[in-house]
SEGURO-654614 format. One record per atom (N, C-alpha, C): residue in three letters; atom name; residue number from 1; x, y, z. Coordinates in steps of 0.02 Angstrom, whole numbers, plus 50000, padded with zeros to 5 digits. Layout:
! residues N
<"ALA"; "CA"; NUM; <X; Y; Z>>
...
This chain:
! residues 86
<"UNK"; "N"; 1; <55782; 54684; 56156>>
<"UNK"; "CA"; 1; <55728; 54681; 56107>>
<"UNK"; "C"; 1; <55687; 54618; 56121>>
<"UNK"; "N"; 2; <55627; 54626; 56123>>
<"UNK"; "CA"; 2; <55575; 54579; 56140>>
<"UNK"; "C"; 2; <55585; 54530; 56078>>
<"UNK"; "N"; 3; <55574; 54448; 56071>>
<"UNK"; "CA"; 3; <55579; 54403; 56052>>
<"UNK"; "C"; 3; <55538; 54400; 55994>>
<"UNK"; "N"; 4; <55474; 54427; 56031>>
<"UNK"; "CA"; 4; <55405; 54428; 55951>>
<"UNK"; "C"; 4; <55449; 54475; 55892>>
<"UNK"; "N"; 5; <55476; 54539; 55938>>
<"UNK"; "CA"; 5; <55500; 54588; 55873>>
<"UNK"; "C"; 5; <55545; 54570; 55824>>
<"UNK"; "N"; 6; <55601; 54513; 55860>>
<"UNK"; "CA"; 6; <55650; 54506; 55817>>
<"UNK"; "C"; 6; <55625; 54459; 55772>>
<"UNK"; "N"; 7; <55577; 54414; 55803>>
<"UNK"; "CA"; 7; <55533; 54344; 55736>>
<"UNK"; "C"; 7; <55498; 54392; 55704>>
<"UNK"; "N"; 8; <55466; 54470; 55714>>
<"UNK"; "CA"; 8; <55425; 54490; 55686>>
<"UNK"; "C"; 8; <55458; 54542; 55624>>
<"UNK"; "N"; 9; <55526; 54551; 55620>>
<"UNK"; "CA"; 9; <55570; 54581; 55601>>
<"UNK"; "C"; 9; <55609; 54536; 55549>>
<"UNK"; "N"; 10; <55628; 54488; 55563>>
<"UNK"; "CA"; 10; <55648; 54432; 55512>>
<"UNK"; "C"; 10; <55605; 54414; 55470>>
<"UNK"; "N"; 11; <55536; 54386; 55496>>
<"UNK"; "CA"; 11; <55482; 54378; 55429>>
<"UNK"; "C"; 11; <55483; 54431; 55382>>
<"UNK"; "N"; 12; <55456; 54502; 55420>>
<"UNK"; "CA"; 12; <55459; 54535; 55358>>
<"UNK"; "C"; 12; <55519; 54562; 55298>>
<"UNK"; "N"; 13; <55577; 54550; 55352>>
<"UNK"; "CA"; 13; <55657; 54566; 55296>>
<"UNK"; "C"; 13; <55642; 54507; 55234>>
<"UNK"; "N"; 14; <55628; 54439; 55278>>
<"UNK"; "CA"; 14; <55623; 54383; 55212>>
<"UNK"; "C"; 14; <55579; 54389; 55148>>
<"UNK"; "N"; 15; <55529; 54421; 55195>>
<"UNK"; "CA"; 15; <55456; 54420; 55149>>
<"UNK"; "C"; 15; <55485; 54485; 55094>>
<"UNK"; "N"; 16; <55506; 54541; 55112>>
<"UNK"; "CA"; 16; <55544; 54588; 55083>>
<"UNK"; "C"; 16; <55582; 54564; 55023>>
<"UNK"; "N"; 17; <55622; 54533; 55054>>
<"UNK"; "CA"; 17; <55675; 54512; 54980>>
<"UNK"; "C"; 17; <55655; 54467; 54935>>
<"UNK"; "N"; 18; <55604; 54432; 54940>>
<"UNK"; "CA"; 18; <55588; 54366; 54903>>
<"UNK"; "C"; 18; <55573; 54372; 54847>>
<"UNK"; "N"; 19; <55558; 54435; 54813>>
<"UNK"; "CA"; 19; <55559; 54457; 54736>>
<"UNK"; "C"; 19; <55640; 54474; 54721>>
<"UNK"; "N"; 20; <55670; 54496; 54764>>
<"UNK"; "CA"; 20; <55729; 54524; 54727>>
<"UNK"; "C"; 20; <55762; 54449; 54689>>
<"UNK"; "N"; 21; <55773; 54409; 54695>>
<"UNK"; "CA"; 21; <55808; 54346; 54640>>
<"UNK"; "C"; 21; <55772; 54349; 54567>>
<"UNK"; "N"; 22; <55691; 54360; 54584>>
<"UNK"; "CA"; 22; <55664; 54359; 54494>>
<"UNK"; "C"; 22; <55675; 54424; 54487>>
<"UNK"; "N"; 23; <55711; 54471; 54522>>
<"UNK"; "CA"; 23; <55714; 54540; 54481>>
<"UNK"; "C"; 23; <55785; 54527; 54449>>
<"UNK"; "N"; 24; <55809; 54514; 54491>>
<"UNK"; "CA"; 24; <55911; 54490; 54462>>
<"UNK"; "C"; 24; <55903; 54452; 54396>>
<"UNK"; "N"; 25; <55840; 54404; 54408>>
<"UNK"; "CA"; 25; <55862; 54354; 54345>>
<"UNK"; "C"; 25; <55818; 54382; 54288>>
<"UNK"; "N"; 26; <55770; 54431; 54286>>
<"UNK"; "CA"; 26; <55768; 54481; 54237>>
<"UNK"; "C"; 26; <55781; 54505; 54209>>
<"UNK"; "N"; 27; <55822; 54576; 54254>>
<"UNK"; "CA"; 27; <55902; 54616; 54232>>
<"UNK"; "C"; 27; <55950; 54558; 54181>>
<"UNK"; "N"; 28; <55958; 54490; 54209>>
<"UNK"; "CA"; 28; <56008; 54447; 54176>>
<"UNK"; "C"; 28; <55993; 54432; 54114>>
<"UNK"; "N"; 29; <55919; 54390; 54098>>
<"UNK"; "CA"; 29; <55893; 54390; 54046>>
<"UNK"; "C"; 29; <55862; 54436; 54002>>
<"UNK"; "N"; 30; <55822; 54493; 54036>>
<"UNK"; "CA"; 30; <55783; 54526; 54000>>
<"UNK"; "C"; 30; <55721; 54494; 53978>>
<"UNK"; "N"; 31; <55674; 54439; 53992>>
<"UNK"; "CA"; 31; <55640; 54392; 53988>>
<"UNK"; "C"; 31; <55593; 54392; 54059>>
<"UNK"; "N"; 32; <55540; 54410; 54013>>
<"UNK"; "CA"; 32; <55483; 54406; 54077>>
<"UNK"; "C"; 32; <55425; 54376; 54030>>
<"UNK"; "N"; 33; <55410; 54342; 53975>>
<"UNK"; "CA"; 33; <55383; 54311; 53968>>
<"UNK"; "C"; 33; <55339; 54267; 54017>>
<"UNK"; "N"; 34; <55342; 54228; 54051>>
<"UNK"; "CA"; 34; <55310; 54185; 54114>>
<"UNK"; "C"; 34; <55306; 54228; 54185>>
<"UNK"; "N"; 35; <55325; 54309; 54165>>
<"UNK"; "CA"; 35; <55315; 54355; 54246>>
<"UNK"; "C"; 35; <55230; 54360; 54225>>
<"UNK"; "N"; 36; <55217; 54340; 54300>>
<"UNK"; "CA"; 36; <55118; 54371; 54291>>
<"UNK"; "C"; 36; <55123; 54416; 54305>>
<"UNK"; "N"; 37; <55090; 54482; 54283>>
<"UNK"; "CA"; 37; <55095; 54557; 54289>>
<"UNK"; "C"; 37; <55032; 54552; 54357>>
<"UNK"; "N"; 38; <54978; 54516; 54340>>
<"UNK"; "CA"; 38; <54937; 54508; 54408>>
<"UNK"; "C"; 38; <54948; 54472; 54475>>
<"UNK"; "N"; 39; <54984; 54445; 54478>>
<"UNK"; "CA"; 39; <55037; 54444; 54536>>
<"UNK"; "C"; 39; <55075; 54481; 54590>>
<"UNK"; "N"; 40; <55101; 54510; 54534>>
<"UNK"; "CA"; 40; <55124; 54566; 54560>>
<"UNK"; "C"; 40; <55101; 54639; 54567>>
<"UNK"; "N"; 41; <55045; 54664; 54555>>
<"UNK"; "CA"; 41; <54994; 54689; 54566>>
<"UNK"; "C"; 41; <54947; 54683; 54615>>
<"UNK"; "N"; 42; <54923; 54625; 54625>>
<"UNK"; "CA"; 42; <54883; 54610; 54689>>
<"UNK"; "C"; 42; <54952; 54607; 54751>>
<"UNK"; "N"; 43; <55010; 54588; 54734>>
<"UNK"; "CA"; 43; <55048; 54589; 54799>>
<"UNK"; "C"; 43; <55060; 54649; 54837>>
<"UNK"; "N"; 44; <55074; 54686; 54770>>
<"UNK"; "CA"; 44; <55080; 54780; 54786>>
<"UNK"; "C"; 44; <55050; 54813; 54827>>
<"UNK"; "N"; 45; <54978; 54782; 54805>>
<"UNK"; "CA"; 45; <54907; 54792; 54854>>
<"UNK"; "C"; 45; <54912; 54780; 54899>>
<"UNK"; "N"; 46; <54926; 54734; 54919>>
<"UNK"; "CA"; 46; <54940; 54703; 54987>>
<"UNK"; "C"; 46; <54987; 54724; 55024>>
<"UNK"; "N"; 47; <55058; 54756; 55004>>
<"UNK"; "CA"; 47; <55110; 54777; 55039>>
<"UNK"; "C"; 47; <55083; 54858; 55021>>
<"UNK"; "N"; 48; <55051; 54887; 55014>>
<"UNK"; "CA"; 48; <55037; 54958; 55023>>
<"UNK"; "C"; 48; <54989; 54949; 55068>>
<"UNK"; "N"; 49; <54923; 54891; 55067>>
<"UNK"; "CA"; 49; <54886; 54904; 55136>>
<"UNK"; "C"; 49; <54924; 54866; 55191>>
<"UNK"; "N"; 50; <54976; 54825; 55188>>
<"UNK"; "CA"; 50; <55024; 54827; 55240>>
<"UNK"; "C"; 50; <55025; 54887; 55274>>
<"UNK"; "N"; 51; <55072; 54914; 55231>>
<"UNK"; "CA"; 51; <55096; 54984; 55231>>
<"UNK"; "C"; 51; <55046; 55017; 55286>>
<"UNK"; "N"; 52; <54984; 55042; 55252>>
<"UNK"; "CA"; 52; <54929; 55082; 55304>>
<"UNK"; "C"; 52; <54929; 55053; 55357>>
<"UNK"; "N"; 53; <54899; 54974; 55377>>
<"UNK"; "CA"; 53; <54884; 54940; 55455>>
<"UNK"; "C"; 53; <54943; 54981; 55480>>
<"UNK"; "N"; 54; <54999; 54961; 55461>>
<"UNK"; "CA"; 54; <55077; 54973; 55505>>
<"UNK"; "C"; 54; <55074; 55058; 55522>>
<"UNK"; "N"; 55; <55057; 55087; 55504>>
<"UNK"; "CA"; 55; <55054; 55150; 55488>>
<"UNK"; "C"; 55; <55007; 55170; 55563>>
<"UNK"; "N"; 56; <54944; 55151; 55549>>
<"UNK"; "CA"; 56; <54877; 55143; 55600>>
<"UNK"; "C"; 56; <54920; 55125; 55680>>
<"UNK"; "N"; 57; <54942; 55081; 55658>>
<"UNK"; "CA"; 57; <54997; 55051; 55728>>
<"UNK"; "C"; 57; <55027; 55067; 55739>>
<"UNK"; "N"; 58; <55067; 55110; 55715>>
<"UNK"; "CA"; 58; <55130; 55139; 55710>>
<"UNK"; "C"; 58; <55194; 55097; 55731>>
<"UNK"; "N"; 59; <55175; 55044; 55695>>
<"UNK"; "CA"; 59; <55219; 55013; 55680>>
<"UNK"; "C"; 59; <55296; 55001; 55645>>
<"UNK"; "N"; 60; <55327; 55024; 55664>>
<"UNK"; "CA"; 60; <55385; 55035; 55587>>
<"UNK"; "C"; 60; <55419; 54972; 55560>>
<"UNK"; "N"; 61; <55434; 54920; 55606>>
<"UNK"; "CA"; 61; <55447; 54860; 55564>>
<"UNK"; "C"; 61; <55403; 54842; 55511>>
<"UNK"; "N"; 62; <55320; 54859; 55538>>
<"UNK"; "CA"; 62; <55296; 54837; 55470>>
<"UNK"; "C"; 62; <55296; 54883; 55403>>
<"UNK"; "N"; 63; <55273; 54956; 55445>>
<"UNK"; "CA"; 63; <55290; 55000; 55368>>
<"UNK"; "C"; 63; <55328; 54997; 55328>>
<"UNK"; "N"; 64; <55406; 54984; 55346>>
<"UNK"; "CA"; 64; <55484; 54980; 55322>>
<"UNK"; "C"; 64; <55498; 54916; 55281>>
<"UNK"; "N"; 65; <55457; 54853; 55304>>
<"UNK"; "CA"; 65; <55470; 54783; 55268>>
<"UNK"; "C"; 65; <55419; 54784; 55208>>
<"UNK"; "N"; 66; <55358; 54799; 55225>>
<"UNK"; "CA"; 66; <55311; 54817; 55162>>
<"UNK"; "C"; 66; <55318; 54871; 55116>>
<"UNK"; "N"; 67; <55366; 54917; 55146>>
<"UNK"; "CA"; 67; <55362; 54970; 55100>>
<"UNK"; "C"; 67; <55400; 54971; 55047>>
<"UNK"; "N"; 68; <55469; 54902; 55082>>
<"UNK"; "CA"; 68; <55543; 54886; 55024>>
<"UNK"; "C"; 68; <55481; 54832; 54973>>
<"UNK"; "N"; 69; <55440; 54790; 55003>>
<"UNK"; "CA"; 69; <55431; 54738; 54961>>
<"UNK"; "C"; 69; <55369; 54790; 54899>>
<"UNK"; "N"; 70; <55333; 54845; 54925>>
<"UNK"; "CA"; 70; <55299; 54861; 54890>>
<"UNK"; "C"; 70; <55336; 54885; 54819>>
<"UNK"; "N"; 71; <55404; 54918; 54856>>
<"UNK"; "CA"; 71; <55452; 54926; 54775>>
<"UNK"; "C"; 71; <55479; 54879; 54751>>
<"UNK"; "N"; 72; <55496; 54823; 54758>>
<"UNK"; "CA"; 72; <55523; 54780; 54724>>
<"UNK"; "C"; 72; <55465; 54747; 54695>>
<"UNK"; "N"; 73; <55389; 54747; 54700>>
<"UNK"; "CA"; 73; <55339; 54727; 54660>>
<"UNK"; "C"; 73; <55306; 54769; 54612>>
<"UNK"; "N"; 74; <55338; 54840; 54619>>
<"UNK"; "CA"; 74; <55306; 54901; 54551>>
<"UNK"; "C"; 74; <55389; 54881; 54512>>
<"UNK"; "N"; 75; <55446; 54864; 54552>>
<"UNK"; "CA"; 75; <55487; 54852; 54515>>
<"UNK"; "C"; 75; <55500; 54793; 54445>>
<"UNK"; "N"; 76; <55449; 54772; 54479>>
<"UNK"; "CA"; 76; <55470; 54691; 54432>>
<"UNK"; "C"; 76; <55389; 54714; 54387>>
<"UNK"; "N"; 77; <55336; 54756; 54402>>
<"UNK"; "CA"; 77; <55298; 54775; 54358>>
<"UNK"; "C"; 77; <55319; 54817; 54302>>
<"UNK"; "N"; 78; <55366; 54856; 54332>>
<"UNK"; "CA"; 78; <55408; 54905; 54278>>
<"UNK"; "C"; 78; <55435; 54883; 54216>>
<"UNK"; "N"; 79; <55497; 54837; 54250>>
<"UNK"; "CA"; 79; <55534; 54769; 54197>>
<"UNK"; "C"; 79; <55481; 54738; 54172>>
<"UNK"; "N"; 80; <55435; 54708; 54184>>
<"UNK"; "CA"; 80; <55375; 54654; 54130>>
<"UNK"; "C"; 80; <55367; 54718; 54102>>
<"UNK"; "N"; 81; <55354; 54769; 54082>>
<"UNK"; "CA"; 81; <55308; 54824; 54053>>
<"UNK"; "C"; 81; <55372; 54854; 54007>>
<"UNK"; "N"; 82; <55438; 54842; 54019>>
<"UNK"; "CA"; 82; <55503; 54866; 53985>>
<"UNK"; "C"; 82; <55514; 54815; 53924>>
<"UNK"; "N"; 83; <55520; 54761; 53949>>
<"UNK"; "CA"; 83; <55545; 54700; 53929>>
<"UNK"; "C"; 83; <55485; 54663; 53889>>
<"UNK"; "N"; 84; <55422; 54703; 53909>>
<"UNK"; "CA"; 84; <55382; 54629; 53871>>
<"UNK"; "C"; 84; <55369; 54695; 53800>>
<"UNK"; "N"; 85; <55409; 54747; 53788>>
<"UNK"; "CA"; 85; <55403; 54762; 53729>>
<"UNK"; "C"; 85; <55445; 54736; 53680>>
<"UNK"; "N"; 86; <55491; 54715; 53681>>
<"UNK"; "CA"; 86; <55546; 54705; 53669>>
<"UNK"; "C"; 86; <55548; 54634; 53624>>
């Protein structure tokens, strides 16, 4: 495996997971008071037109890393939208 792929493969696993801790500590609290719902909205955006470029390229590291992070950012939109009734 070429060197760019595996640096290009690690960024996006990282970039991927980097919501999952404020989703854990959500679930824990139930407290999204201080979650910005526009945040995570414009990120969504961004990991769905990830999504397309990678797509265009046919890329699959990128479709596959943007496509986990695009759910874990409707995810944590879900929870603010659960939780901020509450």
């Amino acid at each position: 495996m070429e060197k760019q792929l595996i640096i290009g493969i690690i960024a996006g696993c990282l970039t991927a997971i980097s919501a999952i801790p404020q989703i854990i500590k959500v679930l824990q609290t139930k407290e999204v008071k201080h979650i910005s719902p526009v945040m995570f909205m414009i990120l969504a955006i961004g990991n769905a037109t990830w999504c397309w470029y990678g797509s265009l390229l046919k890329d699959w590291p990128i479709i596959i890393t943007n496509a986990f992070s695009f759910t874990m950012a409707l995810t944590m939109l879900l929870l603010k939208l659960i939780y901020n009734k509450r």
